[in-house]
Backbone as a printed PyTorch tensor [residue, N CA C, xyz], in Angstrom:
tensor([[[ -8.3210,  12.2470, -18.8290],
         [ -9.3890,  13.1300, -18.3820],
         [ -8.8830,  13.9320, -17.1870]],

        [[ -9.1030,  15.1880, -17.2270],
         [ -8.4810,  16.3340, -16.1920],
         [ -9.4100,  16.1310, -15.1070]],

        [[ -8.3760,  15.7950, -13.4900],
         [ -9.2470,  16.0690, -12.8740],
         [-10.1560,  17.2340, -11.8650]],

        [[-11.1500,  17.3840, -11.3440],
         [-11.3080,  18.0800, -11.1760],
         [-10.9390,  18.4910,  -9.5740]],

        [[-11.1990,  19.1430,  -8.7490],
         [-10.3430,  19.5000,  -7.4700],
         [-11.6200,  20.8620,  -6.7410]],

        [[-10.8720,  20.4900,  -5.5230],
         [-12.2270,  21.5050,  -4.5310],
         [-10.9730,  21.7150,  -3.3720]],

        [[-11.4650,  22.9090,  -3.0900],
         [-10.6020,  23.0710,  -1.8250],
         [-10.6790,  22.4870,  -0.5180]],

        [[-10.0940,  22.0130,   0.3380],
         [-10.1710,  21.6750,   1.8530],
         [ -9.3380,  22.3960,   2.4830]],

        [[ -9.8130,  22.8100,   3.7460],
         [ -9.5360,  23.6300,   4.5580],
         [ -9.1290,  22.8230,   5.9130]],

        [[ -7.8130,  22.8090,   6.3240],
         [ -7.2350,  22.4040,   7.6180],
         [ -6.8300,  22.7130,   8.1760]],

        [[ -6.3730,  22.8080,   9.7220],
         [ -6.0400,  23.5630,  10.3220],
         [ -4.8650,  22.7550,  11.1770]],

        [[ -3.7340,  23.4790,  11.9480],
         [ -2.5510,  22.7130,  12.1650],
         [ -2.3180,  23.5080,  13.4310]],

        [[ -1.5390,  23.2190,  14.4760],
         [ -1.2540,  23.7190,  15.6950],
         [  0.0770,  24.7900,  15.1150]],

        [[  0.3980,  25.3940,  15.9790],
         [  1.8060,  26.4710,  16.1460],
         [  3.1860,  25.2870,  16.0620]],

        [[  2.8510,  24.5110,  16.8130],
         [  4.1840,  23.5480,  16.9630],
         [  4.2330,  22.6340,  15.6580]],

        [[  3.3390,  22.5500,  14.9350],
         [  2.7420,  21.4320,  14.0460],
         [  3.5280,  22.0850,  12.5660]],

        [[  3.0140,  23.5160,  12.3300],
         [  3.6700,  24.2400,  11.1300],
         [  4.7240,  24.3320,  10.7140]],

        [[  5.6700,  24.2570,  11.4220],
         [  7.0420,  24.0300,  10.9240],
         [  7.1930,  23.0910,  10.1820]],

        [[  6.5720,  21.8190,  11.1630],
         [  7.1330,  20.0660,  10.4240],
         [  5.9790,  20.5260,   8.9900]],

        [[  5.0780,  20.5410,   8.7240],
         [  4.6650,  20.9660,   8.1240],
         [  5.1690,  21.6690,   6.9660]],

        [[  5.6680,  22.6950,   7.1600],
         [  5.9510,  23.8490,   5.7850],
         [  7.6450,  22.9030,   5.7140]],

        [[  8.1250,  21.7020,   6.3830],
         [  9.6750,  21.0070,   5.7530],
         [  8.9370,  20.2930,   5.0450]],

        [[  7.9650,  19.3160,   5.2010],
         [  7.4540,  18.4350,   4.2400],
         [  6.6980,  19.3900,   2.9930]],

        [[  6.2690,  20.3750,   3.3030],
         [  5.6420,  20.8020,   1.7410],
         [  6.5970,  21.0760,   0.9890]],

        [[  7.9230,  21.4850,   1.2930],
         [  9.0340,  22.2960,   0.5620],
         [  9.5160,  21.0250,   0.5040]],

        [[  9.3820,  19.8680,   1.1740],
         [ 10.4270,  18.6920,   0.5720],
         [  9.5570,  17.9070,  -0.3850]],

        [[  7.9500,  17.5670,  -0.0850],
         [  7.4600,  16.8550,  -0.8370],
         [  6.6000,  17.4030,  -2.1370]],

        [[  6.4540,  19.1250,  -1.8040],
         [  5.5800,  19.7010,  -2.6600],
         [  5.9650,  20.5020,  -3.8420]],

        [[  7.6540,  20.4990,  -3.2300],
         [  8.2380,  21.9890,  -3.8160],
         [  7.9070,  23.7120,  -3.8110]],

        [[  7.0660,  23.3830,  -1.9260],
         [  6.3270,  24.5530,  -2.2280],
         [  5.0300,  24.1220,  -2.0600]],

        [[  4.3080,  23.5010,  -2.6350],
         [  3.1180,  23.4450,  -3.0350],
         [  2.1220,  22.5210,  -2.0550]],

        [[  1.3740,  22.8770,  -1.4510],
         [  0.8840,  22.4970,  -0.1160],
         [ -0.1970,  21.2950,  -0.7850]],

        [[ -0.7490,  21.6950,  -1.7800],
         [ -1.7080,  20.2800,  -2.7580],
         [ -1.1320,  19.1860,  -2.9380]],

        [[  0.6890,  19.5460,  -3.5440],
         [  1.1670,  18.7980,  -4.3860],
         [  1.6520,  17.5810,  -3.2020]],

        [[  2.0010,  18.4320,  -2.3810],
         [  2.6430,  17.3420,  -0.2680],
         [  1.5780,  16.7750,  -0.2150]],

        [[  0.2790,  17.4250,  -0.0760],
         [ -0.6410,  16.9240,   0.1310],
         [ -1.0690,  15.3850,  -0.8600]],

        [[ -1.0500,  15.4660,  -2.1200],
         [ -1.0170,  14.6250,  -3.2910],
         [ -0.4110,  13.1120,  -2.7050]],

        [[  1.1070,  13.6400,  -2.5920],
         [  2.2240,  12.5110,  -2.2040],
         [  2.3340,  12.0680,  -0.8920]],

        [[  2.0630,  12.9950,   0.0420],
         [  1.4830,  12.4850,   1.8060],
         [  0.4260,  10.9520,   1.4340]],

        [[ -0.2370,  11.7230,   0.4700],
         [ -1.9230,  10.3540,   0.5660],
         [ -1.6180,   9.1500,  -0.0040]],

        [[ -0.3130,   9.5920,  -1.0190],
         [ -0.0850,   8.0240,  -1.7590],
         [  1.1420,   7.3570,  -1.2680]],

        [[  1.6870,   7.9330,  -0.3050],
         [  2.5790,   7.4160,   0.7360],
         [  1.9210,   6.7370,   1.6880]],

        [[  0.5580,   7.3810,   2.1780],
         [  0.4000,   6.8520,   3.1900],
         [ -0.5140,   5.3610,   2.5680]],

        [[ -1.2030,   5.4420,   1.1970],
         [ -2.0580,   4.0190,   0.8960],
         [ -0.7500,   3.6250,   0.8060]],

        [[  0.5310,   3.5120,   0.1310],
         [  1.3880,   2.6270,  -0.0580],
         [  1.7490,   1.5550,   1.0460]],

        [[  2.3240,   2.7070,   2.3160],
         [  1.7600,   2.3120,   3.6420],
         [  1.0820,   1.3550,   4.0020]],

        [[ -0.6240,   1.7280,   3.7060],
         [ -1.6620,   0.7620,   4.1080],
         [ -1.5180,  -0.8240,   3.4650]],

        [[ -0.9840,  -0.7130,   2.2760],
         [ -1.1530,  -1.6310,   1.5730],
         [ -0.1400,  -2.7930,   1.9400]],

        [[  1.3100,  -2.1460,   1.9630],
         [  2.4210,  -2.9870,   2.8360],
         [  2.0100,  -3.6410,   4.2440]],

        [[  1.5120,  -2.7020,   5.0480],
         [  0.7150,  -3.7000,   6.6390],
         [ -0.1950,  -4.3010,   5.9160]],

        [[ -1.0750,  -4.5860,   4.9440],
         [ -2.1070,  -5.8910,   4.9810],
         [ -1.4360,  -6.7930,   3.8370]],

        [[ -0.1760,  -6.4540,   3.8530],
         [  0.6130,  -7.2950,   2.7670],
         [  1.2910,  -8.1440,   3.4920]],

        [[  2.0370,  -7.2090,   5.0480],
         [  2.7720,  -8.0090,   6.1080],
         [  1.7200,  -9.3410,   6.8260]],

        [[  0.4260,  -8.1660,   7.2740],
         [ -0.5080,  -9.3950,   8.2100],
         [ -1.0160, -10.4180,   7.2000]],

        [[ -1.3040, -10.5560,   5.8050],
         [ -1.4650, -12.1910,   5.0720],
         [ -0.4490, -12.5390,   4.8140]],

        [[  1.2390, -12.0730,   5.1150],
         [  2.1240, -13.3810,   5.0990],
         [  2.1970, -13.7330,   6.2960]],

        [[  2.0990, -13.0000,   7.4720],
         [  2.1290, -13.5210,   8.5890],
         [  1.1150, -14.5180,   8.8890]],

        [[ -0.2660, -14.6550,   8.2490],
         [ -1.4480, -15.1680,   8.6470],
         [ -1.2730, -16.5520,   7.3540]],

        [[ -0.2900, -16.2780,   6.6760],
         [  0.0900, -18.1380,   5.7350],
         [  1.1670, -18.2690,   6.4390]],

        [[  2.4690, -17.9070,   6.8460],
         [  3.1600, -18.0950,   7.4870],
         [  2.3500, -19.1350,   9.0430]],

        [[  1.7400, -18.3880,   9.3490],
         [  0.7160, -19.4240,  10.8530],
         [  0.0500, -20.8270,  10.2600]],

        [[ -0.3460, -20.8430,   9.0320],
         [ -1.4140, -21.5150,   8.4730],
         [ -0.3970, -22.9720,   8.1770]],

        [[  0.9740, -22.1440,   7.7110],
         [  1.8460, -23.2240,   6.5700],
         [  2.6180, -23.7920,   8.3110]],

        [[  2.7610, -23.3110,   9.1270],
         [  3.3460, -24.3090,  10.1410],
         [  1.9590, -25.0410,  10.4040]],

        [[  1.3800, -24.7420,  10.9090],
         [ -0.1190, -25.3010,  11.5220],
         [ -0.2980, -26.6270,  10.8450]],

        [[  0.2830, -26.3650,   9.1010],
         [ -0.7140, -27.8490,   8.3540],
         [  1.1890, -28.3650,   8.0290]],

        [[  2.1600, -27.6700,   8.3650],
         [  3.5420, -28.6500,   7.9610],
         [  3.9000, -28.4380,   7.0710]],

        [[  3.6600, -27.4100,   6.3800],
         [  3.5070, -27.2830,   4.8050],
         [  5.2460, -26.2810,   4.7770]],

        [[  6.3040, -26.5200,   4.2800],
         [  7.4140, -26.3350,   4.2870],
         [  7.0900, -25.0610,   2.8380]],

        [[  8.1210, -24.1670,   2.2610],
         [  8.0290, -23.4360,   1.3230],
         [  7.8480, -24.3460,  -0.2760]],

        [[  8.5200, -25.0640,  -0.5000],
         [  8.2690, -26.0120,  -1.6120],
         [  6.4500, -26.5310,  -1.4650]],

        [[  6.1110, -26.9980,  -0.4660],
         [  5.0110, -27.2500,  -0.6570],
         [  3.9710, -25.9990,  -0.8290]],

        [[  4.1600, -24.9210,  -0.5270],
         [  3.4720, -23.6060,  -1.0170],
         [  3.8390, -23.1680,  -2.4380]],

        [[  4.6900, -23.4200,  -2.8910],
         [  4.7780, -23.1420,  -4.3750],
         [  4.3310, -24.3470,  -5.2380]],

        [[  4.0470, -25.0640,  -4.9700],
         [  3.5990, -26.0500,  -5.2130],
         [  1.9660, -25.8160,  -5.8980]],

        [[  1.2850, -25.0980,  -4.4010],
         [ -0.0050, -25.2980,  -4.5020],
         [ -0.5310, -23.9400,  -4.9800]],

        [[  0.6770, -23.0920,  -5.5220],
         [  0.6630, -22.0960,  -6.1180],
         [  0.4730, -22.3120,  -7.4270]],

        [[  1.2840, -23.1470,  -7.7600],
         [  1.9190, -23.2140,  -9.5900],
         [  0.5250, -23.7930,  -9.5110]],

        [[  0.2070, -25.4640,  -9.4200],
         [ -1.3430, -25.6380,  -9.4200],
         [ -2.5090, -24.8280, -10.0370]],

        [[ -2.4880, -23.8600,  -8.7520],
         [ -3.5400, -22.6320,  -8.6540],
         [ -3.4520, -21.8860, -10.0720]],

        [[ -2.4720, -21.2370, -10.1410],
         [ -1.8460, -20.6670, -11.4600],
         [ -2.2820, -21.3440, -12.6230]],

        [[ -1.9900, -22.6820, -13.1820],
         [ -1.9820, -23.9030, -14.1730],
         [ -3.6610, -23.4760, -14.3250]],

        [[ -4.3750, -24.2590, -13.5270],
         [ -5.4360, -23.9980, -13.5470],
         [ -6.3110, -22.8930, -13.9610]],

        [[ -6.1440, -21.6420, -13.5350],
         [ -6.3260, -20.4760, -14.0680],
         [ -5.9240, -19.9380, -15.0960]],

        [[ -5.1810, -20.1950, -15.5290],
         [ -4.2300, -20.0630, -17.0100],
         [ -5.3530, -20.8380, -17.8790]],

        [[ -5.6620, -22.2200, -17.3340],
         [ -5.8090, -23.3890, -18.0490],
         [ -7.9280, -22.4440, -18.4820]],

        [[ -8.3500, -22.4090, -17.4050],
         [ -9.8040, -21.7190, -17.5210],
         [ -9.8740, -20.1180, -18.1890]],

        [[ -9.0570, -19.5060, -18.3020],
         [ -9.3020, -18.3370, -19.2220],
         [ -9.2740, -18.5000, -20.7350]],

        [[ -7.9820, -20.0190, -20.8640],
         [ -7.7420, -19.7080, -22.2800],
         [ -8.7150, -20.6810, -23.3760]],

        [[ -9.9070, -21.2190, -22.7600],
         [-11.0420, -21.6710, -23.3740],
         [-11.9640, -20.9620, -23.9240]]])
């Protein structure tokens, strides 16, 4: 399904346009939508890697806290997994 599109209007400083018109010609080919396009899914990719870093960092805290060495996290993985495997295929 084609999507559909609306214009936005932004505005950029004198010093700002340059960096600007290198990334459209590097990311757009030209095309100020297309930078625009790949800017936004760079930047969720982005977002997604930092809350990918802060929940290993936040089991990383959890797995010293309870002693839990890497074997014992795959452990309670495969489990988890087994189980879920085990409840869909009923």
């Amino acid at each position: 399904m084609p999507r559909s599109s609306a214009a936005v209007a932004f505005s950029v400083s004198e010093q700002d346009r340059k960096q600007l018109e290198r990334i459209v010609e590097r990311y757009g080919h030209g095309n100020r939508s297309e930078a625009l396009r790949v800017m936004m899914d760079r930047i969720e990719t982005s977002e997604r890697a930092e809350r990918l870093r802060k929940l290993q960092a936040y089991g990383a805290a959890k797995s010293t806290e309870r002693s839990l060495d890497l074997e014992d996290v795959q452990a309670v993985v495969h489990r988890v997994r087994a189980r879920r495997q085990g409840s869909t295929s009923a």
